[in-house]
C-alpha positions as CSV (number, residue, x, y, z in Angstrom):
1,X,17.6,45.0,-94.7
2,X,15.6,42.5,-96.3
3,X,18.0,39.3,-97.7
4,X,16.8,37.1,-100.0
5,X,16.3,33.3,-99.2
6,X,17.9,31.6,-101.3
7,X,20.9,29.3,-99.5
8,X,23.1,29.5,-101.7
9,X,23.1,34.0,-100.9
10,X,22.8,32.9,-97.2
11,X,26.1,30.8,-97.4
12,X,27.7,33.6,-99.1
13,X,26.5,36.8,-96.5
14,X,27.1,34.6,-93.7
15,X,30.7,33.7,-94.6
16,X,31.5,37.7,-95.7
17,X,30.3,38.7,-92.6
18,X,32.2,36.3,-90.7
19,X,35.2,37.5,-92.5
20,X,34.5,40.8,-92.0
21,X,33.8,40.8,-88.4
22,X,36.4,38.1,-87.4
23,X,36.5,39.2,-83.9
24,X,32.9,39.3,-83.3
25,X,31.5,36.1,-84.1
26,X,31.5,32.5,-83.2
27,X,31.3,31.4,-86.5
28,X,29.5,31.5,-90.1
29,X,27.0,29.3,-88.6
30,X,26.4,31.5,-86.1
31,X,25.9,34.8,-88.7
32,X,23.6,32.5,-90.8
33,X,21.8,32.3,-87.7
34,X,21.5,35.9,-87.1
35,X,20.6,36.7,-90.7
36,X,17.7,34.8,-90.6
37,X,16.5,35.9,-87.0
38,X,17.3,40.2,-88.5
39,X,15.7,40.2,-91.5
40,X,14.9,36.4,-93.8
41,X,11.2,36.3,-94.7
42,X,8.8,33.6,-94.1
43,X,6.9,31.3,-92.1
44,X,8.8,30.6,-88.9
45,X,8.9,26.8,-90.1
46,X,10.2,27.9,-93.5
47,X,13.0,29.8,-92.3
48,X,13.9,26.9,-90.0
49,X,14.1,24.5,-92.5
50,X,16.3,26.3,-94.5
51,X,18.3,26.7,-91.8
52,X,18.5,23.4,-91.0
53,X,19.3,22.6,-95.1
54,X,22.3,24.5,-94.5
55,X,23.6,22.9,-91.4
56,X,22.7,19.8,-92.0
57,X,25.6,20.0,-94.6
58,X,28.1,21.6,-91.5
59,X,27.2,17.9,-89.6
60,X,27.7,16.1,-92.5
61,X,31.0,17.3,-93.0
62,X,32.5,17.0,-89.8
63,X,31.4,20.1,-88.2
64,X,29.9,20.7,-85.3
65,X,28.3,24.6,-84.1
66,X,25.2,23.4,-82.8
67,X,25.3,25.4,-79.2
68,X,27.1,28.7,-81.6
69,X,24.6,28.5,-83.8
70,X,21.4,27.8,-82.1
71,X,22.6,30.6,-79.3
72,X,22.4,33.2,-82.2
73,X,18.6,32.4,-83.0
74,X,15.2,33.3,-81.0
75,X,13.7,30.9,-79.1
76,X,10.5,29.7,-81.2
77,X,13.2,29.8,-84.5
78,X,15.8,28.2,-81.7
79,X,13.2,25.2,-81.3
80,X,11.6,24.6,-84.5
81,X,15.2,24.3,-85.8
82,X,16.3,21.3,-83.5
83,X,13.0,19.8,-84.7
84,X,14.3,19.9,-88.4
85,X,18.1,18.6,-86.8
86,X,16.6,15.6,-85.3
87,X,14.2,14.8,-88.1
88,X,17.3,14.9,-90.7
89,X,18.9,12.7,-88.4
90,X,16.3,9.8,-88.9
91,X,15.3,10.3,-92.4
92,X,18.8,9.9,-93.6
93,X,19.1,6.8,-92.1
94,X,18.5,4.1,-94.4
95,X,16.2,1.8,-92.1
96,X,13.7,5.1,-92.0
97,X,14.7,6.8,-95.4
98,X,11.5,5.7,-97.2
99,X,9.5,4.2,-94.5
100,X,6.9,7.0,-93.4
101,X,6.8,10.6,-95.6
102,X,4.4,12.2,-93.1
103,X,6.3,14.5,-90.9
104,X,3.4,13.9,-88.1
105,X,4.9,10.6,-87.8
106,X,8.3,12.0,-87.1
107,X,7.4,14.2,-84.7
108,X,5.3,11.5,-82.6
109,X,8.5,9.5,-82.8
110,X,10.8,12.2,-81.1
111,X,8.0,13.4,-78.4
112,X,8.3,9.9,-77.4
113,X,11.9,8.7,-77.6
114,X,14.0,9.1,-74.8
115,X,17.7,10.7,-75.1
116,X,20.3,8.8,-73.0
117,X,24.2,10.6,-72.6
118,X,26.8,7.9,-72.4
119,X,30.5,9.1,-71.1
120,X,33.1,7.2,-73.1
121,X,33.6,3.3,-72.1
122,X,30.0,2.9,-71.2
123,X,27.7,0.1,-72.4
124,X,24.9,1.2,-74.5
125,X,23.9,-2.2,-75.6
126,X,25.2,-5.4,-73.5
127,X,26.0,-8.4,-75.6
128,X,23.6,-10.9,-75.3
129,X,20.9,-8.8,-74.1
130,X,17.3,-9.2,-75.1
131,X,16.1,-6.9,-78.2
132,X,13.8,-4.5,-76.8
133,X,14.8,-1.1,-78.1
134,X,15.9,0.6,-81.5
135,X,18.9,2.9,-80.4
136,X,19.5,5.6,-82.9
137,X,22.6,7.9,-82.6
138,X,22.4,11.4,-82.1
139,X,25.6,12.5,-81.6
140,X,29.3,11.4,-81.3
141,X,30.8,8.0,-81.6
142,X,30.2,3.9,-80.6
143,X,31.9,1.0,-81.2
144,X,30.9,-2.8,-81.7
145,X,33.2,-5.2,-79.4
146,X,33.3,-9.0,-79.9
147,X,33.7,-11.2,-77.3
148,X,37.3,-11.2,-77.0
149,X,37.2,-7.1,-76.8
150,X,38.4,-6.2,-80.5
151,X,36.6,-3.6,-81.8
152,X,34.7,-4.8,-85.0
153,X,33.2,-1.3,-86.3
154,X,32.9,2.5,-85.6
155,X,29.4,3.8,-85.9
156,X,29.0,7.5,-86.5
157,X,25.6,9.4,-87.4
158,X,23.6,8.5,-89.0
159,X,23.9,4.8,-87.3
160,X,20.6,2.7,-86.0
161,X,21.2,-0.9,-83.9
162,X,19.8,-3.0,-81.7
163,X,20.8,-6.3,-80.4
164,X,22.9,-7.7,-83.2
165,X,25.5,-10.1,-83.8
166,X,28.9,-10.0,-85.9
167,X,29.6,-12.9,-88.0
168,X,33.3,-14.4,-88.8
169,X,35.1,-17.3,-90.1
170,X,37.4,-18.6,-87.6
171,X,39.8,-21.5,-89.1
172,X,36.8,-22.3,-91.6
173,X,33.7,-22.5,-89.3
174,X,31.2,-19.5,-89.0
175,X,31.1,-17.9,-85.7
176,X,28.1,-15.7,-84.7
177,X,28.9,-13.9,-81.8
178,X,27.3,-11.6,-80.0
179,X,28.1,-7.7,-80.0
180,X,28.5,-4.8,-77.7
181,X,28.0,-1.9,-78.0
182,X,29.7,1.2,-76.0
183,X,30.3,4.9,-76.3
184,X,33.5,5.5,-77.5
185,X,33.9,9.5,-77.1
186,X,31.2,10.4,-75.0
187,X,27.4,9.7,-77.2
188,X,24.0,10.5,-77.0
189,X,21.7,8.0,-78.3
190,X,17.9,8.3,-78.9
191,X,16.6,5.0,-77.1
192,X,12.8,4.0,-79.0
193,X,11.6,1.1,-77.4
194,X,10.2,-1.4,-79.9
195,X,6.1,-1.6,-78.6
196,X,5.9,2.6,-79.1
197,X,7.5,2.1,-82.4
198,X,5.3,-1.0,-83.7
199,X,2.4,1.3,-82.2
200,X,3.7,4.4,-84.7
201,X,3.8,2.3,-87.6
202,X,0.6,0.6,-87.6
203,X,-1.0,4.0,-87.0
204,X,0.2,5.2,-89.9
């Protein structure tokens, strides 16, 4: 059975089928998946990014299927998908959103940035310590603490930072004080250090 691309038919097979087979499925991400990988034509880097179109939107609104619905797909759809994930992640982020339009530039960027896991409680950024990396989060949550441990902000995806400092008025002076940053429910964190990215930018 051949199904037609368009999303908005995709959305609407996936979530009857999920209906319909309740008992067998992880979820309507997961059928999308499986649609696609049965019977969706295209290029295997269309299909992907329509994939990722759709569950982009899941992330966006709180969801989260990523190991259900990457299971579901072959491996070469499987890995051109988490391609499209991570570049969505960086392009929506305003310090990138109209930076670079080539996609080769993306793609350099994640071939070199390393991921780091954080357990929650752990330091991702110590306050005070010298800017040498552009930490961009992947998934789950951090906080900012000020000196005196009160939690000045929750940063959620899509969220960029470095070394940074929180400004407030205390008994009416200005205070800039330095802010650090830790994993609040567990985090992973894409860690670009700041020469590979200068070298990225002026090469394009």
């Amino acid at each position: 059975m051949m199904v037609a691309p368009a999303l908005h038919t995709l959305r609407g097979l996936a979530g009857a089928w999920a209906t319909h087979h309740r008992d067998h499925v992880a979820s309507k991400e997961a059928v999308l998946g499986y649609l696609w990988w049965r019977g969706v034509p295209g290029t295997l880097r269309t299909r992907a990014m329509q994939f990722m179109a759709f569950y982009w939107d899941v992330l966006q609104g709180g969801g989260d299927a990523e190991a259900a619905t990457l299971a579901e797909l072959p491996y070469g759809l499987r890995t051109e998908a988490l391609k499209q994930l991570h570049l969505s992640a960086f392009t929506t982020i305003p310090m990138f959103k109209h930076c670079v339009k080539d996609n080769s530039f993306w793609l350099r960027l994640l071939e070199n940035a390393e991921v780091r896991k954080y357990l929650p409680g752990d330091v991702i950024v110590r306050r005070g310590a010298r800017l040498t990396a552009l930490y961009v989060l992947k998934s789950g949550e951090v906080h900012d603490i000020n000196e005196i441990g009160s939690m000045m902000r929750i940063r959620r995806r899509p969220s960029t930072w470095g070394e940074h400092f929180w400004f407030q008025v205390l008994q009416g002076e200005v205070k800039r004080a330095r802010v650090e940053v830790r994993a609040a429910s567990g985090a992973e964190v894409w860690e670009l250090s700041l020469g590979l990215l200068r070298g990225l930018l002026k090469r394009d």
